[in-house]
ZAMARGU-4260 file (C-alpha; in steps of 0.2 Angstrom, whole numbers, plus 5000, padded with zeros to 4 digits):
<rodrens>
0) 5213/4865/5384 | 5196/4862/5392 | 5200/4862/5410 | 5198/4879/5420 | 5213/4889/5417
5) 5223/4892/5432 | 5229/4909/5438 | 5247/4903/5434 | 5244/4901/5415 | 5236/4919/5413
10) 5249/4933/5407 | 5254/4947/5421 | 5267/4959/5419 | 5265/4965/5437 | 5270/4945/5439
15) 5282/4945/5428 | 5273/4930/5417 | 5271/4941/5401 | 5263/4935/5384 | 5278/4925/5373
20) 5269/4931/5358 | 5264/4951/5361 | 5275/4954/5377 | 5257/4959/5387 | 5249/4955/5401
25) 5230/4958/5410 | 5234/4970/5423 | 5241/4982/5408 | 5231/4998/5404 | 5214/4995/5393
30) 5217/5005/5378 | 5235/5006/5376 | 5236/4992/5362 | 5248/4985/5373 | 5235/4974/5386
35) 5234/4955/5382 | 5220/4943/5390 | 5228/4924/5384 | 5237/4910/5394 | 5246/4895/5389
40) 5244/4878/5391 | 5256/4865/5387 | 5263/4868/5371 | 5251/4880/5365 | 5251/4901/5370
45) 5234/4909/5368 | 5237/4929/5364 | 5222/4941/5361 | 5235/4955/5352 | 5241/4945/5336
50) 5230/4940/5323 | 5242/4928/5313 | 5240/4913/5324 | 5224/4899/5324 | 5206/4907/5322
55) 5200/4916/5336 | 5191/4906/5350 | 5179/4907/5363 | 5191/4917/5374 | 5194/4930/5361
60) 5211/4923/5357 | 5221/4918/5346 | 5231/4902/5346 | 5251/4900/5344 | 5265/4886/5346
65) 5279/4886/5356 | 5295/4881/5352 | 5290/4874/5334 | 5284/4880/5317 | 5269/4893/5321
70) 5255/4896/5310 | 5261/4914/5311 | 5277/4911/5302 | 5287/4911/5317 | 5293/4900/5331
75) 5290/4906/5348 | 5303/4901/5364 | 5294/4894/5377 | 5291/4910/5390 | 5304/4908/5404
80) 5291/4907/5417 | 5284/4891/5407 | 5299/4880/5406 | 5296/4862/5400 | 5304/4847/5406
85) 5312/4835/5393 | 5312/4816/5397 | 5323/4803/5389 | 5320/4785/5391 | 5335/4775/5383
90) 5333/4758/5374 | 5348/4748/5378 | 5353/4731/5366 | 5368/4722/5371 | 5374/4737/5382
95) 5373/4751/5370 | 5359/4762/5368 | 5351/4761/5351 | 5338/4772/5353 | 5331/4786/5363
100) 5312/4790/5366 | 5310/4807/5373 | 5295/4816/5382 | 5291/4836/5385 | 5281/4838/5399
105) 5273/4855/5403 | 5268/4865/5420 | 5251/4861/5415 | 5238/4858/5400 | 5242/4843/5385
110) 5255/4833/5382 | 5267/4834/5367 | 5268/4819/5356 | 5282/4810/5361 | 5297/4805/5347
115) 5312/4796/5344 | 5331/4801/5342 | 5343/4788/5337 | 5360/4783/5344 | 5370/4796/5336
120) 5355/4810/5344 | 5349/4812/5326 | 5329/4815/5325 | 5322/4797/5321 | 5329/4779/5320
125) 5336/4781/5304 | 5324/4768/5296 | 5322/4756/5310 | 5305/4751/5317 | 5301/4753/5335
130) 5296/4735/5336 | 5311/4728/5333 | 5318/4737/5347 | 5322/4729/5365 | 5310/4729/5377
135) 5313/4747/5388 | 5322/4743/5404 | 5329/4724/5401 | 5345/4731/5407 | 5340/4727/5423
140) 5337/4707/5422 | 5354/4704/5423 | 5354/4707/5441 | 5338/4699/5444 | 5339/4679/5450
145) 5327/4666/5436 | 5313/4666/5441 | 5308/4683/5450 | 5292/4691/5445 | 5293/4706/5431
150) 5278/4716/5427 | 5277/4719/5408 | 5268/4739/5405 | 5264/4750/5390 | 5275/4763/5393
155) 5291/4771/5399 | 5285/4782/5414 | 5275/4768/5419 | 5288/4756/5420 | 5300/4769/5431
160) 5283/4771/5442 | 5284/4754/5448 | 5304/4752/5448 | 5304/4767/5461 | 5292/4758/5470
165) 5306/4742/5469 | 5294/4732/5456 | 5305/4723/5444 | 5296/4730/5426 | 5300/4732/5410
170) 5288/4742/5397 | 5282/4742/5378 | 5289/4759/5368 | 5278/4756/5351 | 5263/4763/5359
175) 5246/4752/5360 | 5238/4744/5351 | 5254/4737/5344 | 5270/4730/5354 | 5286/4723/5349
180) 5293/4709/5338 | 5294/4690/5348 | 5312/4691/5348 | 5310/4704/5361 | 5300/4695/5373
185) 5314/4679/5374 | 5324/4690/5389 | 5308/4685/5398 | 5309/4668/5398 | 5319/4665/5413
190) 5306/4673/5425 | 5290/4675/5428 | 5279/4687/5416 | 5263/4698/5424 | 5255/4709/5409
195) 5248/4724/5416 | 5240/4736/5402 | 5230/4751/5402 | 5210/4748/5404 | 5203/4755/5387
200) 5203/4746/5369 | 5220/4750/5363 | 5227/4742/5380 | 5218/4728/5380 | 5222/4726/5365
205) 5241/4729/5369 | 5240/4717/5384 | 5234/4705/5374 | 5247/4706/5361 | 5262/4705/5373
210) 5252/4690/5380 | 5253/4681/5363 | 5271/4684/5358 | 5275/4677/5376 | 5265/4661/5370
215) 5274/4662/5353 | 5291/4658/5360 | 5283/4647/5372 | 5283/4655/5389 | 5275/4645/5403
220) 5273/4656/5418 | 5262/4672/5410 | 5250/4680/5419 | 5238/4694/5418 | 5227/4707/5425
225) 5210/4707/5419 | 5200/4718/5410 | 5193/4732/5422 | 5209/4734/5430 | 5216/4752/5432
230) 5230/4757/5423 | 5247/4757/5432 | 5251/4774/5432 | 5234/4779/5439 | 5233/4765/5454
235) 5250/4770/5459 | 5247/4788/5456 | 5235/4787/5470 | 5249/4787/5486 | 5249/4766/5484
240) 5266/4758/5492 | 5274/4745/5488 | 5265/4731/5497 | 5247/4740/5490 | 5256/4737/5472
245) 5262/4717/5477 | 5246/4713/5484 | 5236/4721/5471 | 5248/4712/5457 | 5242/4694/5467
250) 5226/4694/5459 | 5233/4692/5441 | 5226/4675/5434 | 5235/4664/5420 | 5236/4668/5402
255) 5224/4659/5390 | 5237/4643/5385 | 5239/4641/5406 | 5219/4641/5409 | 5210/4625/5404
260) 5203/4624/5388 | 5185/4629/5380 | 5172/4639/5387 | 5153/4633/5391 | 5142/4633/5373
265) 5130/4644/5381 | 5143/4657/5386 | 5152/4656/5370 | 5134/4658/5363 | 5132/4675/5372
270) 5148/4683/5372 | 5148/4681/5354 | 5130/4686/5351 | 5137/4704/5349 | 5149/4700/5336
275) 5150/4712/5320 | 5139/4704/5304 | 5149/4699/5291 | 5150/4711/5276 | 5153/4710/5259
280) 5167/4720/5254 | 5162/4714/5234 | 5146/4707/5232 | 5148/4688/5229 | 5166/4689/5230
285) 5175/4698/5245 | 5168/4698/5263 | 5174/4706/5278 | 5181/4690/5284 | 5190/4685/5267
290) 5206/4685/5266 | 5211/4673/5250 | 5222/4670/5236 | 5223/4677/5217 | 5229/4661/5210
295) 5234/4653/5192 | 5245/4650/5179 | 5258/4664/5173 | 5253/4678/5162 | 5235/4676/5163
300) 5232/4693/5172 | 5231/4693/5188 | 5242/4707/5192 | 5233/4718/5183 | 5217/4713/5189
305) 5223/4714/5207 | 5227/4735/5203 | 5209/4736/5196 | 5200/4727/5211 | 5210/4737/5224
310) 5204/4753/5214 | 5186/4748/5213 | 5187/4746/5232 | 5195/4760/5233 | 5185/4773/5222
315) 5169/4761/5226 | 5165/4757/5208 | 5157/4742/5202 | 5170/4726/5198 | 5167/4719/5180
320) 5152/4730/5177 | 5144/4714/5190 | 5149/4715/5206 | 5145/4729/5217 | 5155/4738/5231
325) 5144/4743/5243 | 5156/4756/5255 | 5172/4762/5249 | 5188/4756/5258 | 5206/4758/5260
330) 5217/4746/5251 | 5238/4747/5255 | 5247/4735/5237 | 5262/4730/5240 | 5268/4726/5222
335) 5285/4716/5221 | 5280/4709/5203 | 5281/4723/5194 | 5293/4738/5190 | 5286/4755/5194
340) 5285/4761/5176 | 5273/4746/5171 | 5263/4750/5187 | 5261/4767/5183 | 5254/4763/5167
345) 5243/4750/5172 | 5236/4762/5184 | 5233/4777/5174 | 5224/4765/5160 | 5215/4757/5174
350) 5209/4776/5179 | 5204/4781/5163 | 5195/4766/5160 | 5185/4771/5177 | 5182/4786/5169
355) 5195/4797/5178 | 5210/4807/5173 | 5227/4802/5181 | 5232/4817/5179 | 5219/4826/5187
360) 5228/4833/5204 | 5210/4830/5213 | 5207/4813/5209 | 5226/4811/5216 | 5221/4817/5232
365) 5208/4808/5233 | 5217/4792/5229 | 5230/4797/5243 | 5218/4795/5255 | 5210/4778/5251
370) 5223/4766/5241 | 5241/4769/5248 | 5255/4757/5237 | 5272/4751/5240 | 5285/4745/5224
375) 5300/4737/5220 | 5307/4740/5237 | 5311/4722/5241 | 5298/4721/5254 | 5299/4703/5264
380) 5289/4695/5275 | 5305/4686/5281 | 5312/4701/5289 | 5305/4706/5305 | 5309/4725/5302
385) 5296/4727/5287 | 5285/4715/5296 | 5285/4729/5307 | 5282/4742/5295 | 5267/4733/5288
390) 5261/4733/5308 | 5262/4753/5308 | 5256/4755/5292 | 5241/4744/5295 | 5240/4753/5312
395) 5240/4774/5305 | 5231/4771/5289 | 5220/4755/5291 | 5218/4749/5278 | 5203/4735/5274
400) 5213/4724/5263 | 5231/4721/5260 | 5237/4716/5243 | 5255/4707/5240 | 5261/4704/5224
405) 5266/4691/5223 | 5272/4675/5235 | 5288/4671/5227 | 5293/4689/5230 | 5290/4691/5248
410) 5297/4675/5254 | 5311/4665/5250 | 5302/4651/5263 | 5302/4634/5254 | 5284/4634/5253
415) 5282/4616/5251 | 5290/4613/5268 | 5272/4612/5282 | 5282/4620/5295 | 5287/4637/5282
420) 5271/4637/5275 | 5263/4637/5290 | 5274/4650/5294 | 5270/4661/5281 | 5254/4660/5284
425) 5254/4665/5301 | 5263/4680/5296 | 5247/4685/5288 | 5234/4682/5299 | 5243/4689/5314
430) 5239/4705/5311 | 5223/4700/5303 | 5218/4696/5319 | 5224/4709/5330 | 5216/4724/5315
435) 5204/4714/5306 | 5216/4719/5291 | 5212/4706/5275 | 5226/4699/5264 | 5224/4695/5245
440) 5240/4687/5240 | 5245/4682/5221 | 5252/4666/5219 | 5254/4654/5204 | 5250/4636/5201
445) 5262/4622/5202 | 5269/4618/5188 | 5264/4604/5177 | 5271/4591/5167 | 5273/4590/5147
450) 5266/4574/5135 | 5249/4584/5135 | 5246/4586/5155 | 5232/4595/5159 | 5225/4603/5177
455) 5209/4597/5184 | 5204/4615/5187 | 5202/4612/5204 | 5206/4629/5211 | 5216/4631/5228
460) 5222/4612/5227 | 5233/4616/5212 | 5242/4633/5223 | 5260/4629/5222 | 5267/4621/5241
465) 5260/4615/5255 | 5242/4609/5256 | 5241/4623/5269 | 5241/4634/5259 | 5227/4629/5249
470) 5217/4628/5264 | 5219/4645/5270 | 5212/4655/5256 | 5193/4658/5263 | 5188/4672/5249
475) 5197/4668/5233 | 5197/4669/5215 | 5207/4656/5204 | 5213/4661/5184 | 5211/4649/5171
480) 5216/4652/5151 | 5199/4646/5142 | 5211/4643/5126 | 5231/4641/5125 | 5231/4655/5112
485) 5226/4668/5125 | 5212/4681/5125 | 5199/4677/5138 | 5202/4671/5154 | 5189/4661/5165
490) 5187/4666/5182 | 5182/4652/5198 | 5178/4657/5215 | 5181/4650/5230 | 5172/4655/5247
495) 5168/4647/5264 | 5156/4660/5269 | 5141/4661/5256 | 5136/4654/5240 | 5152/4659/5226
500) 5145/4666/5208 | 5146/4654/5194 | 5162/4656/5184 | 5163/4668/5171 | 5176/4674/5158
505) 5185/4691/5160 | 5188/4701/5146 | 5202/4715/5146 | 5200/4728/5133 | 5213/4742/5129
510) 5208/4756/5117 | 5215/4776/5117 | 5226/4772/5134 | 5211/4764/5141 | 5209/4750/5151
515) 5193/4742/5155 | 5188/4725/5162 | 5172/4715/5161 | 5164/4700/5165 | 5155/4690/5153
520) 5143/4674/5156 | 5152/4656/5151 | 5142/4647/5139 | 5129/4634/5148 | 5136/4616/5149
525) 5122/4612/5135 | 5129/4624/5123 | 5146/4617/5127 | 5142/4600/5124 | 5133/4603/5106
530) 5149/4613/5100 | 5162/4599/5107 | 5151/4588/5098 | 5149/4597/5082 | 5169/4601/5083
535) 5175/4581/5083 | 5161/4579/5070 | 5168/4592/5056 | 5187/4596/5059 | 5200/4589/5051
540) 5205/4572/5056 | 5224/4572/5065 | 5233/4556/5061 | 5234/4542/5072 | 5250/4530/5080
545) 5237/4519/5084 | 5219/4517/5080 | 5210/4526/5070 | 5212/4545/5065 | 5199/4557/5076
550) 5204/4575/5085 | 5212/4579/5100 | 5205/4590/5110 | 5222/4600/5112 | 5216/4602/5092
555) 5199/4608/5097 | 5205/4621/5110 | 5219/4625/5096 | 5204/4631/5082 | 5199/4644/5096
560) 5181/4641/5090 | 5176/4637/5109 | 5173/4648/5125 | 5179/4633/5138 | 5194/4632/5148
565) 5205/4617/5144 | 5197/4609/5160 | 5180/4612/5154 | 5183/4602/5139 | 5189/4588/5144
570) 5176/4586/5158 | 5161/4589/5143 | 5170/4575/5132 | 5171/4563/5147 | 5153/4567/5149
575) 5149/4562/5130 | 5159/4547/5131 | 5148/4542/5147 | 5133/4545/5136 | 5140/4535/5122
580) 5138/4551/5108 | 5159/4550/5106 | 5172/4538/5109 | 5192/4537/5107 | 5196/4530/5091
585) 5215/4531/5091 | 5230/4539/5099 | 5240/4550/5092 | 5260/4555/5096 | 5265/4558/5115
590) 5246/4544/5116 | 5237/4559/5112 | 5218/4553/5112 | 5210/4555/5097 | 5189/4556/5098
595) 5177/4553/5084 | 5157/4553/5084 | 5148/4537/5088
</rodrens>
């Protein structure tokens, strides 16, 4: 409403072009109570007579809506001299029409949002996602020979723009930045593709998008028109005809995957001098580029520590009373583990452990506005329509980092399988690239076998599946039990961006419906050392099968009288065996090695 305000939009009752709202116009007699100095634009009816509406602005008026919910308690028609015109732009799937976008357009002033009604004309699309709708206007194709030219645009009017011009086009519907799942593109692939998209971020961004789901099913002829390049509607908006438009469309240039390969190092070098610095999101442990794993054996935690990291990012508290948060974020869990009624406790122990009252309708607020959370609704990343939700949601409320508890319960992809792995994987980082959204998934060891099989403790290498999957983790924490009994729980980080923490022990104390979580300093490998030794030298001797009697170390970690994961012991008795302080006297059942002090 800040363009100059046309004599058409004021009120005149000598024009017949009263106030909607009082029934005034300007030319009525000062003093009356009856004159009324407003306008409308678009949706929106400015009326200097009634109070009930927005503030008063500038104009000495006050603001009301048209032909919706008004601030004033009612809802206003739209004044027969200011009629709006309604669009409809019907999505059409194997010739019936699934979906309907429409668009109000006004004599003058803003546009309305524009919104979706589904087949049956019902506001909405009763639960479906924009993105696994058909592209707008394929209809068409069918009529077309393989091989002709089709423009791909962000939206509908855009698309009609060029087909009244006798361009071939068809057009995104989910708004930019984001566009439609692959399997919309595959009515493409019999013709030639030019991506044309709207020169600001969110349509480059957009025109990028479409390009890479037309590389994702492989499409060969793609082009595109560069950055810099006017958005359709305005180039055709100024009186271009059709042979301006063909010729203009001549200077798109191939796609990435059709250019060659690489760029010169000292281009690369300054185009990517400008890049944002990487940030830590958690000091030591979490950086802006660290998407990773929460991985280990069952029971051991990580669930509940994945709701208390999520909060400390979220409320900007310090994680373990060691590592620090420097900005708050927004966090979105997706928590498939656990049944609501545990969650909800978990929650409001972890809160009051933080110092805060669950129950405390502020700090709800507050929590609505920073840590968003999704349970038990069978949430998969095999199904395009929730991949799709997670892409609005990452899109409306951005979050920083996306939490998914846990793998096995949001793919039923056989993990070990490279191909499905690799799919999975990519089902994360495609939208980490396109927002710069991080994941931290939950997954579990594989499993291990009985007869006194230990793990290495080697972190990402023992994640269940694929190796791939190892790999990926760039930012991630691995759980380890330091006794089989329980209690503590040793903690290794993995990071390719920076030096990782050493490991420490985390601690998880409940008192009074509180829940808190610490990290506490394991013992130096010195002190380790001494107490193995002293251990083998005083407890009870098991009895041997073969050899002498001596103890086990599943004996030593069975006294609970070391702070050491299983991994951790073995690794310091290996040591004292290399420096000839212990040796294995005997073996005991299942060839149990039994150790005694040289």
């Amino acid at each position: 409403m800040s363009a100059p305000v046309t004599n058409d939009q004021r009120y005149s009752s000598r024009e017949n072009r009263p106030c909607p709202i009082c029934g005034g116009g300007a030319d009525d007699p000062r003093g009356e109570g009856v004159r009324c100095i407003g306008y409308v634009s678009g949706s929106w009816a400015r009326c200097s007579r009634v109070e009930n509406g927005r503030p008063m602005s500038d104009e000495q008026t006050y603001t009301h809506r048209l032909l919706r919910d008004c601030p004033c308690g009612k809802t206003h028609p739209e004044p027969t001299w200011w009629r709006s015109r309604i669009t409809k732009f019907n999505y059409v799937e194997n010739d019936i029409i699934v979906g309907t976008h429409m668009r109000r357009d006004w004599p003058m002033g803003p546009k309305d949002p524009m919104w979706w009604i589904d087949a049956n004309g019902k506001p909405g699309l009763n639960g479906r996602a924009a993105a696994t709708f058909p592209l707008y206007g394929t209809e068409i194709l069918v009529s077309l020979p393989k091989g002709t030219t089709i423009v791909l645009v962000e939206g509908e009017k855009k698309r009609d723009m060029l087909l009244a011009l006798g361009v071939a086009a068809v057009a995104t519907g989910t708004g930019a930045p984001g566009t439609h799942e692959a399997e919309a593109f595959k009515v493409l692939l019999d013709y030639n593709v030019i991506c044309w998209g709207d020169d600001n971020d969110v349509g480059r961004q957009q025109r990028r998008a479409n390009s890479a789901r037309l590389q994702e099913i492989g499409h060969a002829n793609v082009k595109e028109l560069s950055d810099g390049t006017p958005a359709p509607d305005d180039y055709i908006a100024a009186n271009r005809e059709a042979e301006q438009v063909l010729a203009f469309l001549d200077q798109a240039v191939p796609i990435g995957g059709a250019r060659g390969l690489g760029q010169g190092l000292g281009t690369f070098l300054a185009e990517s001098a400008n890049l944002p610095p990487l940030v830590d999101y958690i000091v030591g442990i979490l950086s802006s580029e660290g998407s990773g794993w929460l991985g280990g054996e069952e029971k051991l935690g990580k669930s509940y520590y994945m709701l208390y990291e999520a909060l400390c990012l979220a409320l900007r508290r310090m994680v373990l009373g060691k590592f620090e948060v420097p900005v708050r974020r927004r966090v979105l869990v997706i928590e498939e583990e656990d049944p609501p009624r545990r969650v909800r406790d978990r929650v409001n122990a972890l809160l009051r452990g933080l110092d805060l009252d669950p129950d405390d309708q502020a700090v709800r607020d507050d929590l609505d506005q920073w840590f968003r959370i999704e349970v038990w609704s069978s949430f998969t990343l095999d199904d395009a329509g929730w991949r799709a939700k997670l892409d609005q949601t990452i899109q409306t409320f951005k979050p920083d980092v996306v939490y998914l508890d846990a793998v096995r319960k949001v793919t039923a992809l056989n993990l070990s399988k490279p191909e499905d792995a690799q799919t999975f994987l990519d089902r994360l980082d495609t939208p980490r690239r396109q927002y710069g959204t991080l994941f931290r998934v939950l997954h579990h060891y594989r499993k291990v076998g009985g007869g006194g099989a230990f793990r290495a403790g080697r972190g990402s290498q023992e994640i269940a599946g694929s190796n791939k999957l190892g790999a990926w983790g760039e930012d991630s924490l691995f759980f380890e039990p330091v006794t089989r009994a329980g209690g503590e729980v040793r903690i290794t980080v993995q990071r390719k961006d920076g030096e990782p923490p050493a490991p420490f022990l985390i601690a998880l104390t409940e008192e009074g419906g509180r829940v808190t979580l610490t990290a506490k300093t394991e013992q130096s490998t010195g002190l380790i050392e001494t107490q193995v030794l002293n251990l083998i030298a005083t407890m009870p001797k098991e009895p041997a099968e073969t050899g002498q009697p001596g103890v086990s170390i599943a004996g030593m970690l069975a006294a609970g009288r070391i702070a050491a994961s299983e991994s951790v012991v073995r690794r310091t008795v290996r040591s004292l065996e290399a420096g000839k302080k212990v040796a294995e006297v005997g073996r005991a059942d299942k060839q149990k090695k039994l150790y005694g002090v040289i």
